[in-house]
C-alpha positions in Angstrom: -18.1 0.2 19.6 -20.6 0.5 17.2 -21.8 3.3 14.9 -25.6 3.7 14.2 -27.0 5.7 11.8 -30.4 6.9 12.5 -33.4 8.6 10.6 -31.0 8.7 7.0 -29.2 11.7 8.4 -27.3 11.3 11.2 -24.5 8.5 12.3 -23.9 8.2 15.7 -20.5 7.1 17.5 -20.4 7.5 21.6 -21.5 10.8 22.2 -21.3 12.2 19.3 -23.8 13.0 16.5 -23.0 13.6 13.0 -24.8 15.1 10.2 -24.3 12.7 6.9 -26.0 11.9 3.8 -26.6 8.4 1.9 -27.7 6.8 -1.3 -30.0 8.5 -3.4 -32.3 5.4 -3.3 -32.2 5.2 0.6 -31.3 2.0 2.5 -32.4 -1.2 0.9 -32.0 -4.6 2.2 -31.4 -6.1 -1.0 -28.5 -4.0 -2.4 -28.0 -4.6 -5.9 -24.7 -3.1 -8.3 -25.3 0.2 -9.1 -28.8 0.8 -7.5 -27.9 3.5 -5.6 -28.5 2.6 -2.3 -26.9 1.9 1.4 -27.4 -1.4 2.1 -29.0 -2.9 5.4 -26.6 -4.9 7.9 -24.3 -4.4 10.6 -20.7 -4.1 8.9 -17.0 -3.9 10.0 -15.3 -1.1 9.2 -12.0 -1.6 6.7 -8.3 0.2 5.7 -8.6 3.8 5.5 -7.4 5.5 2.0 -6.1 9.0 2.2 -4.8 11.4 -0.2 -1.0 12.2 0.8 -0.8 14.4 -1.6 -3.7 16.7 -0.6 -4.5 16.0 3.3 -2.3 14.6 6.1 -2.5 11.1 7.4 -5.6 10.6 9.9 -5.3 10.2 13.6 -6.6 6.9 14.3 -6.4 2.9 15.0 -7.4 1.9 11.8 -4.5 1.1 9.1 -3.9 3.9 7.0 -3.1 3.5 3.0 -2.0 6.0 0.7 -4.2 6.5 -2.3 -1.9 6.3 -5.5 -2.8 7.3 -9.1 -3.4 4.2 -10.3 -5.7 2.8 -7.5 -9.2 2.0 -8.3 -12.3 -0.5 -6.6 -12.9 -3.1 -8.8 -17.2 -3.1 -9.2 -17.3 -5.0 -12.1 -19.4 -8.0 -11.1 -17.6 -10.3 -14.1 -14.1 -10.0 -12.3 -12.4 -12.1 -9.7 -11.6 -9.4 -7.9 -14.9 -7.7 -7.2 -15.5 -5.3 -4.5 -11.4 -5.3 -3.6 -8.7 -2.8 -4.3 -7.2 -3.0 -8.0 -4.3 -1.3 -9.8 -6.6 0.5 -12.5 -7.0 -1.2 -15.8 -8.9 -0.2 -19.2 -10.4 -3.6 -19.2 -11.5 -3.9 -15.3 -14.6 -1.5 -14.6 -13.9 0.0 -11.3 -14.4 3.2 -9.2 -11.3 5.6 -9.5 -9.8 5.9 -6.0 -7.4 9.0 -6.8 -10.0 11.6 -7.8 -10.1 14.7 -9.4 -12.6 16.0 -6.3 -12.4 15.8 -2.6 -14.8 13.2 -1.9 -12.0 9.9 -1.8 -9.3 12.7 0.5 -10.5 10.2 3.2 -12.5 6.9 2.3 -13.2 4.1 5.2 -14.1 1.2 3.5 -17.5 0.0 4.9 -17.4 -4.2 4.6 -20.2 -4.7 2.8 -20.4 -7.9 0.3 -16.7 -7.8 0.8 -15.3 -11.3 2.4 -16.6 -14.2 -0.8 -17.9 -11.5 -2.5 -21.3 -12.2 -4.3 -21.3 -10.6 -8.0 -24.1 -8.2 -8.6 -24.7 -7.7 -5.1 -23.1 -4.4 -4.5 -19.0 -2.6 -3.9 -17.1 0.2 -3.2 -19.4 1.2 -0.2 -18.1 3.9 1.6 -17.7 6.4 4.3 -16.6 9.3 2.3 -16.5 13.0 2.3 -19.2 15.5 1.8 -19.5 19.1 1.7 -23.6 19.4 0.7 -25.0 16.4 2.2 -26.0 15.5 -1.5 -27.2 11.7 -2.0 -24.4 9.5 -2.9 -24.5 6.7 -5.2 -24.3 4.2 -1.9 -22.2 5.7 0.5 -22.0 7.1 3.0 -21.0 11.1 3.1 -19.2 13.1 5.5 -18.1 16.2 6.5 -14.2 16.3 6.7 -14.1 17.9 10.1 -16.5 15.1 11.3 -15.0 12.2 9.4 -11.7 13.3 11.4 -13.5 12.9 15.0 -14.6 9.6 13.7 -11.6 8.4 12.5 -10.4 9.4 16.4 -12.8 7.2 18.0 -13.0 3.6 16.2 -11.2 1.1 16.4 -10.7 -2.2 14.7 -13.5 -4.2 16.0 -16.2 -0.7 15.6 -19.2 -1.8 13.4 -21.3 0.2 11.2 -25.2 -0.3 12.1 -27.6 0.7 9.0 -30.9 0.2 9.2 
């Protein structure tokens, strides 16, 4: 299965069409750290994080992780462990994971620059939740209701089409 989004603004998975927003830079094909843009490619899809706390675990095939206080996404390009999942740490720079908003409730993680990670090149892309359709900072946003569906209808081997 494969999920495509099209004109900026819409992903779609089988028959189904879903309204979504992306970087406030657009897509690029050479993604850089912190540029704020989606990156170009065909990706797989990774774990899926979830608030327990806030939102009950998702419906779907993928493997389903709790997200716990001191979870973060390492995106500091200097680290070993770049663009992975970190126990948060004063001296790692990394994206919080357990957020004071909605937007990480339900996070996919899209597998971008993510098996031998190259520094610099870009982390913590996501497919995350939305409730304006403002531009992200490289992700991809959703509305809960949809990301719920989605979660529903991939699998393991879906990939992520951006172009």
């Amino acid at each position: 299965m494969l999920i495509k989004l099209k004109n900026k603004d819409k992903l779609i998975v089988d028959h189904f069409t879903f309204k979504c927003c992306i970087g406030k830079k657009g897509i690029k094909n050479n993604k850089k750290e912190g540029d704020k843009s989606t990156p170009v490619g065909i990706f797989q899809l990774g774990n899926v994080y979830y608030r327990s706390d806030r939102v009950k675990k998702p419906l779907t095939k993928l493997k389903c992780i709790k997200i716990y206080k001191n979870m973060g996404w390492c995106n500091d390009p200097h680290n070993k462990f770049y663009n992975k999942k970190i126990k948060t740490n004063k001296k790692i720079k990394h994206e919080k994971l357990f957020r004071r908003d909605y937007k990480y409730n339900y996070l996919i993680i899209i597998k971008y620059n993510y098996l031998n990670s190259i520094p610099g090149k870009g982390s913590a892309i996501f497919l995350h939740l939305t409730k304006n359709y403002k531009p992200t900072d490289g992700c991809i946003g959703l509305k809960e209701k949809d990301l719920l569906i989605l979660l529903k209808l991939v699998n393991k081997k879906t990939k992520i089409k951006i172009n």
